[in-house]
N, C-alpha and C positions, 0 to 999 in steps of 0.2 A: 856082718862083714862090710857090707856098704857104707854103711856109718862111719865103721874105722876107715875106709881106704878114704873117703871125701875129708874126714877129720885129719889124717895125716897129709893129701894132699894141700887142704887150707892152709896148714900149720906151714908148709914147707913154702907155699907161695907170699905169706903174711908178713913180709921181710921189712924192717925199719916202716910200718905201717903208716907211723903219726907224718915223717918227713921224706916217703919216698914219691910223695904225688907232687911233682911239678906242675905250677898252674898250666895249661895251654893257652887261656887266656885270661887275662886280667877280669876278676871279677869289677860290678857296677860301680858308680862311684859310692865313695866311703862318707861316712856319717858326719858332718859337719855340726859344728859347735852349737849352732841354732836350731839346730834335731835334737841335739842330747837334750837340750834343756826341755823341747816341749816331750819329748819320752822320758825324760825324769818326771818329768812334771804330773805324767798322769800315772806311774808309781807311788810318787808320793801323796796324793791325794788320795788312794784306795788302800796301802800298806795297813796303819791302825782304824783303817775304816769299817766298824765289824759288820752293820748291817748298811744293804741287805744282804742276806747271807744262804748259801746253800751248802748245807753240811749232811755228807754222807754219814752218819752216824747210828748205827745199830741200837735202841733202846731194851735193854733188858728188864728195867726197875722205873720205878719215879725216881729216884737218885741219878739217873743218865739223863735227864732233861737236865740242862746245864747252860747256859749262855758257851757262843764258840770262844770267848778271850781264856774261858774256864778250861775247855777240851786240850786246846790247840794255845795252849799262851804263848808262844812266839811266830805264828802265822793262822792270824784267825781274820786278816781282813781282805782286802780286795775279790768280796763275793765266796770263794773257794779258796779252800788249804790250797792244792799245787799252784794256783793261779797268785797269791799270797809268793810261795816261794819264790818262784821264778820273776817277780818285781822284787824280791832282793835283789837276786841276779842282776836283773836287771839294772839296780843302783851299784852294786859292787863293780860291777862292768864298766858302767859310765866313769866309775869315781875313779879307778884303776883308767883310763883312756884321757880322760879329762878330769883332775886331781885339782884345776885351780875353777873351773868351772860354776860359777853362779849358784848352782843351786849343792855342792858339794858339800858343805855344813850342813842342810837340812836331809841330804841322803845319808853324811856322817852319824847322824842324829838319830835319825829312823832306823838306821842298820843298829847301830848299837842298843837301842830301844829295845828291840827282839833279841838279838844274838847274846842273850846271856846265860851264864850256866842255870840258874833255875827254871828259867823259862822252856829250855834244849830241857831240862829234868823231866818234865812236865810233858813236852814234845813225847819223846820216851817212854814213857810211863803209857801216853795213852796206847802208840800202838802196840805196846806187846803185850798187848788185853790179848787174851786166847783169838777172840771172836773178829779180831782185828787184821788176818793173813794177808788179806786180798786188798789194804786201805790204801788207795792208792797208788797200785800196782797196774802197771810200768811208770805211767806218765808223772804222776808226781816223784815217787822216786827216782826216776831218772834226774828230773828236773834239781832236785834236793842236791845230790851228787854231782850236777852241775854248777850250783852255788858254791858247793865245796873247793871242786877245780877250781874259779875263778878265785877264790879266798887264796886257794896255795898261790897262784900268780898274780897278787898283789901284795906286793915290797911294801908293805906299811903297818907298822903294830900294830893297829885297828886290825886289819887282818888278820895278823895271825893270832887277836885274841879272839876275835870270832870263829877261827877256824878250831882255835883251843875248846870254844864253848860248842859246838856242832862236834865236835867228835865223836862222844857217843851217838849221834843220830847219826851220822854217816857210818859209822860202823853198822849200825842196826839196820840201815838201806839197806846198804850192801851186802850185808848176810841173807837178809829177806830174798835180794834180788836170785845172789849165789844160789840158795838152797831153791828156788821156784825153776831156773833154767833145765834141773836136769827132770824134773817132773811133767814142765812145759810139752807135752807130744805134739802140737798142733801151733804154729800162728797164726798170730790175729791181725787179720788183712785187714778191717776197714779203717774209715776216717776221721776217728775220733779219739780219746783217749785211748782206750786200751791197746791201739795198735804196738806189735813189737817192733816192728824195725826202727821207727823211728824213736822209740826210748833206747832200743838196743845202739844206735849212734851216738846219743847224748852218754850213754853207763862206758862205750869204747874209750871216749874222748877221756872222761873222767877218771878212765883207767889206766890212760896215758899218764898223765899229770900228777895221779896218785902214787904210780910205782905199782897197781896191783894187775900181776902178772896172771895170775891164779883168775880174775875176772876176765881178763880179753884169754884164756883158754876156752873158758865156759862159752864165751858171744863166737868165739871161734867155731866149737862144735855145734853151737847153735843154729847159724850160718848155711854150712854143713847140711844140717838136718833139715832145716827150712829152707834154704833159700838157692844154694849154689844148681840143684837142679830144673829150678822155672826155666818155661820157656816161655816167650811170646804172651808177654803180660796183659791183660785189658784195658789198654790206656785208652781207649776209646769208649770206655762204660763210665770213666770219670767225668766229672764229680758227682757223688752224689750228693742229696740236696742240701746235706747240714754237717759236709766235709771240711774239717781244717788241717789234713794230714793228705798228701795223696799216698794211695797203700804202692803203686808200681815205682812213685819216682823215691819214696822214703827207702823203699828195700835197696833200689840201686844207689842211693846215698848212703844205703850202712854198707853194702856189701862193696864198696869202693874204699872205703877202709880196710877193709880184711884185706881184701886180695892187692896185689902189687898190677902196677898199670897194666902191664902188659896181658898179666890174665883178666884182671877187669873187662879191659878191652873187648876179649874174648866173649865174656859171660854177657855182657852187655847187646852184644851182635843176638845174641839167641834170644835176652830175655826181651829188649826191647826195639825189635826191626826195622820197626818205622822212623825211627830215626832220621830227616833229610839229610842229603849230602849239601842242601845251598841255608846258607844262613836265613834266606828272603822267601826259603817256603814256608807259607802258612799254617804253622803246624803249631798246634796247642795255645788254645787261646786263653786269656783270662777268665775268670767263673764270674757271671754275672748276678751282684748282689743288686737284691729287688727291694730290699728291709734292712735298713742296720739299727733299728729299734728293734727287732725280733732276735734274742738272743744266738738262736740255731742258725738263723739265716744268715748272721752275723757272722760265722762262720767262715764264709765262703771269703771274705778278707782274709781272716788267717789262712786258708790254704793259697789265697793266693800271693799273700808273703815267705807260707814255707814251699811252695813249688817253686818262687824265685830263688831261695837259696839252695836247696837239693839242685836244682838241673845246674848251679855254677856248681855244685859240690860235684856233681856226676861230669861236669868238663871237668873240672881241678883231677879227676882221676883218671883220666886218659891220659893216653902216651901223646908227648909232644906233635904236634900234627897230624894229630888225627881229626878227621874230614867232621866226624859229627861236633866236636867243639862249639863251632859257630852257630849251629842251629841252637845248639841248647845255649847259649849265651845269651842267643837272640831270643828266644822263648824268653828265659829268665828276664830280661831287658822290658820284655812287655808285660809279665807280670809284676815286678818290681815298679814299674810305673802306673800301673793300673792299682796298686794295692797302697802304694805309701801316702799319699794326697789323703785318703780314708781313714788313716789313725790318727784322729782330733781328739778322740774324746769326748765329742758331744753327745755320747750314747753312752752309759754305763757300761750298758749290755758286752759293747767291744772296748770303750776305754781302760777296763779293767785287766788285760791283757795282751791289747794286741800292741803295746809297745813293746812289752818282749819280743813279740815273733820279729820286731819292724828293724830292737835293734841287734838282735841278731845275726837278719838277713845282710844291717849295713856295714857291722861290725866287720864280718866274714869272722864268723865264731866257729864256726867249723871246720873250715878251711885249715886252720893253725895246727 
C-alpha cells in the first residue's frame, strides 16, 4: 500500500516535468567555440580507436575470443563500449550546436562511420545473447538512449538517418531497461557506473524527447520506491576514492525531475540540510586529484565535472528564490573551475571520456 500511495502521489506532483523548473539562476558560462573543438577533438581521436581496449565480455567457447571491432562494430573504440557511445554524443551534440564548426566534417565522418544499419545489426545481435542481461546496465544504456535523444533534436538528414539506423538498439535499450526497473528491489548508491540515479536522469530526459510515456511511469515509481523517502544523505562521507558520480547530489538531480519545484523543494530540506543559506559559505569542495595517469584516480575529474552540473541541476529545480540557489551555484562555480583546465587529454586514461562529462556540464544538457 505504501508503494501505491508514494507512486500515485509522484504521479500527481510530476506535472510538465521537462519544462516546469524555472532556472533560479543562470547556470556557468556556456561552451565557447575554442572548447568544442578541443572536446571534439579528443572524441575524435579515441572513436575508431580500438586498442587499448577494456571489454566486459563473457567467454563461453574459443569462438568468443574475437577482436572488439568484431563484438561491438559500431562502438568498439575509445577504451570501453559506453565510453565509445557517449563520444558520439558527444560529436552529435557539438555538430547540432556548432554545424559550421572546424572540425564538423571529420565528426560528420565518424558518426556516419559507425551509425550504420549493419553495424546497429551487429550492435544487436551481440546483446541479446542470453548471457548478455546485465551488459551494460544502467550507465551505458542510459548513455546509448542519450545518443538517441540528441539524434531526434538534430534538424539534419545525417541525423535522422542515423537515428533510422540506431533504432533497433534503442528499442532493445529500452526494453532491457523497462523490463529490469520492476525487478530492480534495491539502488545502487555508489560512485561508479552502475549507480541508478544517475542513468535513471539520462533514461527520464531521453523519455522526454522520445514521447515514451510508459518509461518515465516506470522511473516514476522508481523514485518512489527508492528515493522519495531519504532523509539526510551522507554528503559528508563523499567522495570516495575512485568516485565519478556523487550517489546524494545524482539522486537529488534525478529526483528534481520527477517532482514539481515546489515539492522538490520540500524533499530537498529533509534529504539534504546542510544546505547554506550564504552563497560564501564554504561548503563542498572540489575532489583532489593526486594521479591523472591512474585510470580510477582519474576519476575524481569526472565527479568533479558531474557535481558541477547536478548541484546547477538541483538549483534549476528550485522554486524562484529560494535561499539554497546560491550556495549550490557557487559550489557548482568552484567545481566547474577546478575540473575544466583538466580535460587536455594528455592522459588516455581521462582523455577518453571526460570530454563528455566537460561538455555536458557546458552544454547545460540537462537543464533542457
Amino acid at each position: 500500500m505504501r508503494r501505491v500511495v508514494r507512486t500515485v502521489m509522484l504521479l500527481t506532483l510530476a506535472v510538465c516535468p521537462v519544462t516546469a523548473f524555472a532556472a533560479s539562476a543562470p547556470a556557468g558560462q556556456p561552451l565557447d567555440a575554442a572548447a568544442a573543438v578541443r572536446f571534439a577533438n579528443l572524441a575524435l581521436k579515441c572513436l575508431h580507436e580500438e586498442y587499448p581496449n577494456h571489454v566486459s565480455h563473457t567467454l563461453d567457447s574459443d569462438a568468443d575470443a574475437r577482436p572488439p571491432h568484431e563484438l561491438t562494430p559500431a562502438f568498439y573504440g575509445c577504451l570501453d563500449w559506453h565510453s565509445d557511445v557517449h563520444g558520439h554524443w558527444l560529436l552529435v551534440r557539438l555538430l547540432r550546436l556548432f554545424p559550421d564548426a572546424p572540425f564538423a566534417p571529420a565528426a560528420r565522418a565518424a558518426v556516419a562511420r559507425s551509425l550504420t544499419v549493419g553495424n546497429i545489426a551487429g550492435e544487436v545481435a551481440y546483446l541479446r545473447r542470453a548471457d548478455r542481461a546485465s551488459f551494460e546496465r544502467p550507465y551505458g544504456l542510459a548513455w546509448l538512449l542519450q545518443l538517441c535523444a540528441e539524434l531526434r533534436q538534430w534538424h539534419d538528414p545525417q541525423a535522422q538517418q542515423g537515428l533510422e539506423a540506431l533504432r533497433p538498439l534503442e528499442l532493445e535499450a529500452a526494453a532491457r531497461v523497462q523490463s529490469w526497473l520492476p525487478r530492480l528491489h534495491y539502488p545502487i548508491r555508489f560512485g561508479e557506473h552502475d549507480q541508478t540515479a544517475f542513468a535513471f536522469g539520462l533514461i527520464w530526459d531521453w523519455a522526454g524527447v522520445a514521447g515514451d510515456a510508459q518509461m518515465r511511469l516506470a522511473l516514476t515509481d522508481a523514485a518512489a520506491r527508492f528515493y522519495y523517502g531519504d532523509r539526510d544523505c551522507p554528503l559528508n562521507y563523499e567522495p570516495s576514492g575512485e568516485d565519478f558520480l556523487s550517489p546524494c547530489l545524482a539522486e537529488a538531480d534525478f529526483m528534481r525531475r520527477v517532482l514539481d519545484h515546489e515539492a522538490f523543494g520540500r524533499w530537498l530540506s529533509a534529504f539534504l540540510p546542510g544546505i547554506p543559506r550564504r552563497a560564501s559559505a564554504p561548503w563542498l569542495m572540489p575532489a583532489v586529484v593526486t594521479d591523472r595517469s591512474d585510470p580510477k584516480l582519474a576519476h575524481l575529474d569526472g565527479l568533479n565535472l558531474s557535481r558541477a552540473w547536478m548541484l546547477e541541476g538541483i538549483a534549476h529545480g528550485l522554486a524562484p528564490g529560494d535561499y539554497r540557489a546560491g550556495a549550490l551555484l557557487a559550489a557548482a562555480a568552484r567545481h566547474r573551475d577546478a575540473a575544466l583546465p583538466a580535460v587536455t587529454g594528455e592522459y588516455y586514461e581521462g582523455g577518453h571520456w571526460l570530454g563528455t562529462f566537460a561538455v555536458y556540464l557546458t552544454t547545460g544538457a540537462g537543464l533542457q
